[in-house]
N, CA, C and O of each residue as an XYZ file, in Angstrom:
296
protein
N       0.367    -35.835     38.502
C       0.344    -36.251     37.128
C      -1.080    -36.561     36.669
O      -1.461    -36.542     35.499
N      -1.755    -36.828     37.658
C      -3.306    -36.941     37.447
C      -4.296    -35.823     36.457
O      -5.059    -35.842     35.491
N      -3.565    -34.693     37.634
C      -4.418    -33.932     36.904
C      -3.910    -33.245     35.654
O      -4.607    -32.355     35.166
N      -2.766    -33.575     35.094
C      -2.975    -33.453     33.650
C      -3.417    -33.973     33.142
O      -4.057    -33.267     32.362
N      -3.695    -35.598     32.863
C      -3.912    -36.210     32.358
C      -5.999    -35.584     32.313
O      -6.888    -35.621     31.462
N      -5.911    -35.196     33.445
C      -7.620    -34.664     33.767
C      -7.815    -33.770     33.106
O      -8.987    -33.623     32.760
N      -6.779    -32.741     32.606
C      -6.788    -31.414     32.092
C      -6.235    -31.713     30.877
O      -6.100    -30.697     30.197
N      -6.001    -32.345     30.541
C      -5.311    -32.607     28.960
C      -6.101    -32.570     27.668
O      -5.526    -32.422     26.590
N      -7.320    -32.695     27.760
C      -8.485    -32.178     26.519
C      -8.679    -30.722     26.253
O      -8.651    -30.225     25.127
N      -8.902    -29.992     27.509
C      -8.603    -28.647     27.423
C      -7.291    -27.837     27.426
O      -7.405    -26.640     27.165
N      -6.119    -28.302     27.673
C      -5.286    -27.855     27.314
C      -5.045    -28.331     25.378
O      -4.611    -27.724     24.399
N      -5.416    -29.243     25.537
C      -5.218    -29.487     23.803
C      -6.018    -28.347     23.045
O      -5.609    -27.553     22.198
N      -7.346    -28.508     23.628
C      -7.934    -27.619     23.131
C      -7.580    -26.122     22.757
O      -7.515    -25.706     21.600
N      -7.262    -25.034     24.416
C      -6.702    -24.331     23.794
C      -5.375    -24.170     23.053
O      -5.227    -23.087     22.488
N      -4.467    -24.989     22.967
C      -3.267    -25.146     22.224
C      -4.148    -24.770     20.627
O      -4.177    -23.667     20.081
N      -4.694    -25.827     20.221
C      -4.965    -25.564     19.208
C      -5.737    -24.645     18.280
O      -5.870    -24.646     17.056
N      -6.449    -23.449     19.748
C      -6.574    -22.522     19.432
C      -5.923    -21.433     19.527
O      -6.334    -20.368     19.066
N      -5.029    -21.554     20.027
C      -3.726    -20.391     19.520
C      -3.555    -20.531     18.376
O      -3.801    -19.655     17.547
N      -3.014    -21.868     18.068
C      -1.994    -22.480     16.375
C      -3.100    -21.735     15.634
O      -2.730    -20.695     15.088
N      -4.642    -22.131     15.486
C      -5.724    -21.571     14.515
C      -5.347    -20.118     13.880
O      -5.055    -19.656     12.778
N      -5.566    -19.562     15.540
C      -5.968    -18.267     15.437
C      -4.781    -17.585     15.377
O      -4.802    -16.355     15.351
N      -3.735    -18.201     15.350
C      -2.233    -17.698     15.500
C      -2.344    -16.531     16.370
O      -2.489    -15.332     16.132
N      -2.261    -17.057     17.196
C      -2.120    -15.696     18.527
C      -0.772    -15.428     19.183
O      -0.505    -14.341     19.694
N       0.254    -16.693     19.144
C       1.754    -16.731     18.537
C       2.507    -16.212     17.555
O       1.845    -16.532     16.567
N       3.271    -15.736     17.229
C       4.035    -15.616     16.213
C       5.447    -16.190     16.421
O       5.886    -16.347     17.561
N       6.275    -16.555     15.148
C       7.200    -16.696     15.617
C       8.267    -15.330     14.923
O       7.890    -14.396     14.217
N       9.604    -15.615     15.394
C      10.576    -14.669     15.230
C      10.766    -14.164     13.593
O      11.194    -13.099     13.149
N      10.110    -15.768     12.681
C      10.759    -15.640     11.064
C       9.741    -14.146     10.926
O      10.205    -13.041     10.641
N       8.116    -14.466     11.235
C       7.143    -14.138     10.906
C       7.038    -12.886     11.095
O       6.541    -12.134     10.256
N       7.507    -12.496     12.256
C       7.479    -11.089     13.331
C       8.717    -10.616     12.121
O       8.184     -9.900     11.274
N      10.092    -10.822     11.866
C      10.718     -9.878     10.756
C      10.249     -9.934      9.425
O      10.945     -9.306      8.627
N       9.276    -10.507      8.974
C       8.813    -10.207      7.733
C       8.010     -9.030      7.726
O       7.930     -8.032      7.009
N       7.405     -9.484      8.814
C       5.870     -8.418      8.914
C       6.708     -6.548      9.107
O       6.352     -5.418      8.773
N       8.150     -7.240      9.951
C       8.860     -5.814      9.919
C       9.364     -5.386      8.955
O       9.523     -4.166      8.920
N       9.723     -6.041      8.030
C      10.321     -5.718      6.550
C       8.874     -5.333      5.821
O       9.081     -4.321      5.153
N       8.169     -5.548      5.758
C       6.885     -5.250      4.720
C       6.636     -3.407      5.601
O       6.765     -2.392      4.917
N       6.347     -3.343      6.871
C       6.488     -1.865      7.161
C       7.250     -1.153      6.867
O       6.988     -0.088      6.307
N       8.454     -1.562      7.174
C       8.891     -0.697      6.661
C       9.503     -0.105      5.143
O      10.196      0.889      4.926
N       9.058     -0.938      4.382
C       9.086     -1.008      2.995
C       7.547     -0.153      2.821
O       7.665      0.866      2.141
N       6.561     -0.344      3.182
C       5.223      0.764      2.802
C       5.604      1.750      3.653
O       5.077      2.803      3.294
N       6.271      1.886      4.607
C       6.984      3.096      5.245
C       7.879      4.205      4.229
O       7.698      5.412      4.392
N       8.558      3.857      3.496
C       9.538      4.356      3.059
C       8.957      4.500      1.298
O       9.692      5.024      0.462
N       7.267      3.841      0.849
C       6.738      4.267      0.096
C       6.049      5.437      0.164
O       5.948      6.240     -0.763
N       5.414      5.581      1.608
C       4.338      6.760      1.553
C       4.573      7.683      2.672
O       3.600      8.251      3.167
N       6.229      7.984      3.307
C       6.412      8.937      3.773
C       7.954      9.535      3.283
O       8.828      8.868      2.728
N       8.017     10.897      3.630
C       9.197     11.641      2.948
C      10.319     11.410      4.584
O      10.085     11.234      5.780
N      11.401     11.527      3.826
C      12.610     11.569      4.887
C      12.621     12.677      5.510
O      12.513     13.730      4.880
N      12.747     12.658      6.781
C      12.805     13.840      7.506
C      13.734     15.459      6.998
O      13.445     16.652      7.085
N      15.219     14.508      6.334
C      15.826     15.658      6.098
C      15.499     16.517      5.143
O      15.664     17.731      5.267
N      14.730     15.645      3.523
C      13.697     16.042      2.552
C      12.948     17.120      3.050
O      13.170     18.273      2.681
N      11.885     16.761      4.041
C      11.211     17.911      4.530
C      11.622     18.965      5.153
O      10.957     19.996      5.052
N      12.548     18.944      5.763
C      13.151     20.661      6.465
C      13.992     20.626      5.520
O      14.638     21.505      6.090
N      14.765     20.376      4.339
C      15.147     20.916      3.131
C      14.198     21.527      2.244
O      14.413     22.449      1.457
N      13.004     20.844      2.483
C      12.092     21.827      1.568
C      11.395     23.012      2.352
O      11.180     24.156      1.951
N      11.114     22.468      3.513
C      11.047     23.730      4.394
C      11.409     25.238      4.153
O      10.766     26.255      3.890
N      12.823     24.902      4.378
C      13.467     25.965      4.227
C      13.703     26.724      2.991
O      14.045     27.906      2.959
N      13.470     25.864      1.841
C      13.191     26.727      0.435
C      12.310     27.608      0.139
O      12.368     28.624     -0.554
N      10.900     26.779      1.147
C       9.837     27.867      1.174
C       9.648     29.049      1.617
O       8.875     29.930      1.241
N      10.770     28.996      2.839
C      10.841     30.006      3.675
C      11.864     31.074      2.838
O      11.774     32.259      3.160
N      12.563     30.804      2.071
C      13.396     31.500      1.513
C      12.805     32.263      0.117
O      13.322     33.268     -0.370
N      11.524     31.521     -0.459
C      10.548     31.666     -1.546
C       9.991     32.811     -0.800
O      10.218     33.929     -1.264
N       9.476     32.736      0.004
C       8.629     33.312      0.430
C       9.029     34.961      0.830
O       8.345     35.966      0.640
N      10.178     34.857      1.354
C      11.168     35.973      1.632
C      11.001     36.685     -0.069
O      10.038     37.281     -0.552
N      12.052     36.416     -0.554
C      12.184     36.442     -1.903
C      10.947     37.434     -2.457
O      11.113     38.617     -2.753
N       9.507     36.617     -2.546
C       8.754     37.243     -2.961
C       7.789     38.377     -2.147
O       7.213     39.163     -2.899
N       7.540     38.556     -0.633
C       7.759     39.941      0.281
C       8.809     40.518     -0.306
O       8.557     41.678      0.020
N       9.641     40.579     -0.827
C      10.621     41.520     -0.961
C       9.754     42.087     -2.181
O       9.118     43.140     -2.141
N       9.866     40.850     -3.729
C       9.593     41.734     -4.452
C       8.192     42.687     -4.310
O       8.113     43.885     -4.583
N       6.934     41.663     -3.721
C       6.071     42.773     -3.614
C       6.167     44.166     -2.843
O       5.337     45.060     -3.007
N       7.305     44.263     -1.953
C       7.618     45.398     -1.130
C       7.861     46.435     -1.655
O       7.284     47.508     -1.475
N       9.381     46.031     -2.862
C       9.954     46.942     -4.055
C       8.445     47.545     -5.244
O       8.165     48.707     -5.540
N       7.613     46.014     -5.766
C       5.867     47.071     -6.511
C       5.363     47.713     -5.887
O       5.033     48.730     -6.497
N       4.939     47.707     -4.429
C       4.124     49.178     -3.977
C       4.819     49.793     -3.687
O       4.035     50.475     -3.027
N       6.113     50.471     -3.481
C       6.924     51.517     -3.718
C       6.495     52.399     -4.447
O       7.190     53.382     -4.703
């Protein structure tokens, strides 16, 4: 028990540099920070199925128009 009492300035110490520097988090903090991602997540990227739906339009555009240029140099 001594030597806490010996070690007890520096353990205060760094204690209170965790709390500062918050090198902890707690559980509230950690799901906010997950709700804010994924909310700028779902601002600045497209849904997967969006993109191979458009995908495939292009690919079908693209068909489409090889054809018609195929039928002008005829």
């Amino acid at each position: 028990m001594e030597k806490f009492f010996y070690y007890a300035p520096l353990i205060i110490a760094v204690f209170i540099f965790f709390i500062q520097f918050r090198v902890f988090v707690t559980p509230e903090q950690l799901e906010k920070k997950h709700r804010e991602v994924i909310t700028e997540c779902k601002l600045e990227f497209s849904p997967r199925t969006l993109v191979t739906d458009l995908k495939e339009r292009l690919d079908r555009m693209e068909e489409k128009i090889d054809k018609l240029l195929n039928n002008i140099t005829r």
